[in-house]
N, C-alpha and C positions, 0 to 999 in steps of 0.2 A: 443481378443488377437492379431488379425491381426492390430490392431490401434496403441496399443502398440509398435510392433516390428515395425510398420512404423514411428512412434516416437522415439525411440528408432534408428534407421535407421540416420533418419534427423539430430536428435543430432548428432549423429555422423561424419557423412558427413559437417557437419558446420564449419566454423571459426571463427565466431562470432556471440555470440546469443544477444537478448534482450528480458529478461524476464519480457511481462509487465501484473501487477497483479492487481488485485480489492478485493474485502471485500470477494469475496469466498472464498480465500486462507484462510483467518482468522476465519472465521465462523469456521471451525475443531477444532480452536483451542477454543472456547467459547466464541467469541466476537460478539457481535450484528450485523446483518447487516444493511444498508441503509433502507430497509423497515422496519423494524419493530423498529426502530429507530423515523423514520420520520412520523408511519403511525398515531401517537397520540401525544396529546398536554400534554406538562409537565408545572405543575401548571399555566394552560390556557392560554399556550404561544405553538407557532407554534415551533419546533424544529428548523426549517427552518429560521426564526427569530432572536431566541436563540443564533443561530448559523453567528450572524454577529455581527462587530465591533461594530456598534450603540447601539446594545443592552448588549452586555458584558462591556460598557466604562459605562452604562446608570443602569446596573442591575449585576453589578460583583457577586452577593451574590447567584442570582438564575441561572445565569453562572456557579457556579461552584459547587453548587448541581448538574443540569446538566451533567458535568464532573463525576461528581464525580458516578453515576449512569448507565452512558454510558461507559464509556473510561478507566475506572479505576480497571477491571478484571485484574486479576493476571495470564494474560494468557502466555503459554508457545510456544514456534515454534511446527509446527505439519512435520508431512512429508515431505508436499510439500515446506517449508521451507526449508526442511533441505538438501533437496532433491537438489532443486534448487541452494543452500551454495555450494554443495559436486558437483557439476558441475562445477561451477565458481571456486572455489577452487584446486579441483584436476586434474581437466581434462582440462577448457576449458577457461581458466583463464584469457581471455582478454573479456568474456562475463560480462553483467552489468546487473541487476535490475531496471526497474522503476516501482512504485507503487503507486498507490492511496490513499494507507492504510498510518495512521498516529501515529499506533502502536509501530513500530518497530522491529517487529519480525521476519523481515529479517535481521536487523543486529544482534540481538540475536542467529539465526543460525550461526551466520557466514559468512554473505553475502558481498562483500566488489567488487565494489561501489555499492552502492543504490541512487538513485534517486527519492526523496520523491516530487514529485508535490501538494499537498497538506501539506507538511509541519511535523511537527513529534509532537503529544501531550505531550511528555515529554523533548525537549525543551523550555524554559521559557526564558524571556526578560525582564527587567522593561523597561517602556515606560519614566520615568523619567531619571533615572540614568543608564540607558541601563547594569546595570549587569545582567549576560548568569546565568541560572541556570540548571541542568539535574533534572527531577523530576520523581522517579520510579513508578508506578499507586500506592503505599504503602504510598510514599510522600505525595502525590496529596490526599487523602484520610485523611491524618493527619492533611490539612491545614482548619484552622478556616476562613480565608479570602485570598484574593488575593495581600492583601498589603505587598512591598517590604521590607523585612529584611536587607537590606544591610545599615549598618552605622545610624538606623531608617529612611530609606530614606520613606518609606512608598507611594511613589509611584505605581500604578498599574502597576501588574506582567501580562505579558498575554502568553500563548502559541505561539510558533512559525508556528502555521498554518495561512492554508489561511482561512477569512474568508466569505460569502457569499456574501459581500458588498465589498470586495478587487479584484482587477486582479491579477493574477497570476503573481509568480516571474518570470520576465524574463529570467534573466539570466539560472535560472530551467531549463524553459521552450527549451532555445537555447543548453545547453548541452545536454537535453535529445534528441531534435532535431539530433543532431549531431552524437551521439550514434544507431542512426536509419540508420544514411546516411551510419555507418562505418559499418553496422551488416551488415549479410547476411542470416538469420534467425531470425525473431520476433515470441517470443510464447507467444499468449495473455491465460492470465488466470485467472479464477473467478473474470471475466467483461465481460458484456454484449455491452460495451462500448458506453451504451445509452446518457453520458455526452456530449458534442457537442466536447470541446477542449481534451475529452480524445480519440473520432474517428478522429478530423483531424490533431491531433498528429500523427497516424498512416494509414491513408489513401492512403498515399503515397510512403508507404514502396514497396520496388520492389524485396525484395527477398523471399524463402521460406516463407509462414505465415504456425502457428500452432494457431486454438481454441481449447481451453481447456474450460468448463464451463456447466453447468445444463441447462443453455439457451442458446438459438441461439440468435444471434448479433444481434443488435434494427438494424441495418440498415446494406444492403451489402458493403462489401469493395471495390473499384474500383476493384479492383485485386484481380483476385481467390485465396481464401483458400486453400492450399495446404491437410491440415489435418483436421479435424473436429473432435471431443471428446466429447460428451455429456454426461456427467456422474461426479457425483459427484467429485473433485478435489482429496481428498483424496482417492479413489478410483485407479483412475487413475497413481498416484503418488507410492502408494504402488506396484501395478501391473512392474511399472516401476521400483521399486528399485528392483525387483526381475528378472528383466532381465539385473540388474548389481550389484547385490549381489557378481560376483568375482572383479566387479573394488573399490567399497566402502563400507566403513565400515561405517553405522549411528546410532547411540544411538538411 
């Protein structure tokens, strides 16, 4: 309880947070995480694979079974979602979200800005006729193929993520940069930040840090941890709405 109120504490004392997330956040809610995702081959292809431009330009069909098996739960915001929204919202409102997740279910809470560095799975593109499409996991589920409907354009539709054979959007990458430099508080949460560009995105952070997470960090930060939380996300998340059950009201 003492972890809490010193979390609880930090937010408080903050003026600007950055809340940066990983796939534990989401796992509460039903959604797969990165190992058990990655730990098996789907019809005799690496996920890892699967999951690059080469291969969805080269196998659109088994791409989006893929999708369609992973990505495509009808999951809803869990606490720490909502949690997170009803900070940024009510209280601390110049704070921002970046996430790994390409869900969306930060902005389904109500999160506003979020910062997707991996991009969001229900954004769509055509690579021919570049028309934008939203596609709800309901949509994505309905579709027979990847080919574009607009006007019969029939060019290949893809998702607005990044994929394993692409570098990262820049520009992304420079605003969320920049959103680190203006914080004075980073809470990293369900990430162990074992990706290389998601620790030296935050390596360098020089203000209060918060972990939150089931595991400890694949590697130290230059800069001490302020807080440490080992414990399931949801967990944690609840304990803390309860030591501000008189500031906010969450479904």
């Amino acid at each position: 309880m003492k972890q809490i109120e010193a979390l609880n504490s930090l937010i408080n004392n903050s003026q600007k947070i950055v809340f940066f997330t990983g796939a534990g956040v989401s796992t509460p809610s039903g959604l797969s995480d990165f190992k058990s995702i990655y730990s098996k081959k789907f019809e005799g292809f690496s996920p890892i694979k699967i999951m690059t431009k080469g291969f969805y330009e080269k196998h659109p069909d088994i791409f989006l079974r893929f999708i369609k098996k992973y990505f495509t739960e009808n999951a809803k915001p869990n606490i720490c979602h909502y949690m997170i929204a009803d900070i940024q919202n009510k209280w601390k409102q110049n704070s921002v979200v970046i996430t790994q997740n390409i869900d969306g279910l930060h902005q389904k809470a109500g999160s506003r800005p979020v910062f997707e560095i991996h991009g969001s799975i229900q954004k769509w593109l055509c690579q021919d006729c570049k028309n934008k499409k939203f596609l709800s996991p309901n949509d994505i589920l309905k579709l027979d193929n990847l080919k574009c409907q607009n006007n019969d354009c029939n060019g290949l539709m893809r998702p607005d993520i990044i994929f394993y054979d692409e570098d990262f959007n820049p520009l992304v990458l420079k605003m969320c940069q920049l959103q680190l430099e203006q914080a004075d508080t980073l809470i990293v949460i369900g990430t162990s930040l074992k990706t290389l560009y998601a620790y030296n995105l935050v390596k360098n952070f020089n203000g209060k840090i918060v972990f939150i997470n089931n595991e400890p960090l694949n590697e130290p930060l230059p800069k001490k941890v302020d807080l440490e939380i080992y414990d399931n996300v949801s967990n944690v998340f609840n304990q803390l709405k309860k030591e501000y059950e008189n500031y906010y009201e969450i479904e």
